[in-house]
N, C-alpha and C positions, 0 to 999 in steps of 0.2 A: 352247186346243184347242176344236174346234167341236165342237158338239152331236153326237149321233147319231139317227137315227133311232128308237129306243128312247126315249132323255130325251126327244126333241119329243112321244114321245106319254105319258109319264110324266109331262110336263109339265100334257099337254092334259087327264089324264085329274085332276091334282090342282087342274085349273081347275074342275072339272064338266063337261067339255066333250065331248059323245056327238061320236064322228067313226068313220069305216070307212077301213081301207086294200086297197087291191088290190094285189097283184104283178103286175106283167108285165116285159117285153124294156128293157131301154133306150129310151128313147125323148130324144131331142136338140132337135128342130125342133115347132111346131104340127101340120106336116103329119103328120109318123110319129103323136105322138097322138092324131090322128084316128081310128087304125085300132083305139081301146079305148072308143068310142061306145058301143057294145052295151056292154059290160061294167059303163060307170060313168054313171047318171045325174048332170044337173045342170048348170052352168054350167062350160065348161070355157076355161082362161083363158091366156091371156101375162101373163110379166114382164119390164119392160124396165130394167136398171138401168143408171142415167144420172148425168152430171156437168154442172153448172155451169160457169161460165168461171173461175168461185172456187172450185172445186172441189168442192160441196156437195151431197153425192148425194140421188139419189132416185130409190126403186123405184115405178114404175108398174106398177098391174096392172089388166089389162082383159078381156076377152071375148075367145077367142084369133083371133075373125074381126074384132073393133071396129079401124076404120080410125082409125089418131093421126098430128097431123101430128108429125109432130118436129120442124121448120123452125119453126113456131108454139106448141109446147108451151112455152116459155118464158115467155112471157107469160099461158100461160094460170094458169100455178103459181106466176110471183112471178119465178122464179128471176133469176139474172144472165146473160144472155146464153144464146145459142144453148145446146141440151144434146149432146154426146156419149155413147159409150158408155162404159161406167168397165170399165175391163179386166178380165179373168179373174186376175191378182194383184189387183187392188183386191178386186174382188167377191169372192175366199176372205179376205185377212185381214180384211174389215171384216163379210161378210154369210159366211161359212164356208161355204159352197157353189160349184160348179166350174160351169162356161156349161152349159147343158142344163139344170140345176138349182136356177135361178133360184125363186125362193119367197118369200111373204110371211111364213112357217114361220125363213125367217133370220134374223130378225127376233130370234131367241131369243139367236143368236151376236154380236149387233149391242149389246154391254153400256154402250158408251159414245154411243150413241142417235146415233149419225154420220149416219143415214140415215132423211130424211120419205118415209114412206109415202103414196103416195096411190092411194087404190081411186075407181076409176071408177064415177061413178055407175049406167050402165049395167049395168055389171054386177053393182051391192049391188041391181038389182031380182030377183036369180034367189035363192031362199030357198035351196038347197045350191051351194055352190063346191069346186071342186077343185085343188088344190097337191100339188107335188110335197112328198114329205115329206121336204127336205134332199139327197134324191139323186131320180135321175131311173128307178128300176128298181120303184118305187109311185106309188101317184097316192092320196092322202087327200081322202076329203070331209068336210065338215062345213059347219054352218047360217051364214049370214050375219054373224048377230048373234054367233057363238063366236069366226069372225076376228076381230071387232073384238075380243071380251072377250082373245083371246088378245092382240093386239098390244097392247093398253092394258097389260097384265099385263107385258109387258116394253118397259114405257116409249117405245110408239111410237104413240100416240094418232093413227090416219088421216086423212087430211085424205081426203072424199069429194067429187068434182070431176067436173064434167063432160069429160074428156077426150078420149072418143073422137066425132069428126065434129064438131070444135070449128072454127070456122072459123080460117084463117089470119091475113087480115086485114094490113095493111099489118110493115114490117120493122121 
């Protein structure tokens, strides 16, 4: 059973972890959360959750305007071949969140650690970041350095990488 929003911040708060949540509308796309600018300072981001050719996922999360190549992220992270997107069944049973809801925050539902994290270096320079908190009807901030403590705390230690405006470079 996935997490709730409740435990994620039960979680956060038995880490020491200061974070603020807002409510708003739904919001699905980068575009739509655009329109909570006023409301929530900070860095606000995309997550892209992706497959290998060996099927070995990994959540990207960047800056929600940082330009990735996809056709080249492969080699920039190691991986085996081209990346695809892991479906909206993969992404609930393995990260317990539905498309819109993508979050580094799933990370909590993720017990059998299936899934490398990697935060863009770009965006670990904005000292508050924003995630959805497991559904897409809040938007949670907190400090840099509490993502990471949060993800190490459930066994997903980040890989920080430069990924976004990474050259392509030959196939």
């Amino acid at each position: 059973m996935a997490a709730t929003p409740d435990e994620l911040f039960a979680a956060l708060d038995a880490l020491g972890i200061k974070h603020a949540t807002v409510k708003h509308p739904p919001v699905f796309t980068v575009e739509q959360a655009a329109t909570l600018r006023g409301e929530v300072p900070g860095g606000h981001t995309k997550n892209l959750f992706l497959r290998d050719k060996k099927n070995t996922l990994y959540l990207v999360v960047a800056l929600e305007d940082a330009e990735i190549d996809l056709k080249g992220l492969h080699r920039t992270l190691g991986a085996s071949g081209r990346f695809s997107f892991g479906s909206a069944d993969l992404l609930t049973e393995v990260w317990g969140v539905t498309p819109g809801s993508v979050t580094p925050f799933g990370a909590i539902n993720d017990t059998q650690g299936r899934v490398t994290v990697v935060l863009d270096a770009a965006m670990m320079e904005h000292e508050t970041l924003n995630y959805h908190p497991l559904i897409n009807t809040m938007t949670t901030s907190l400090s840099r350095d509490d993502l990471i403590k949060f993800l190490e705390s459930t066994g997903h230690s980040p890989r920080i990488e430069r990924v976004s405006g990474a050259p392509s470079g030959p196939e």
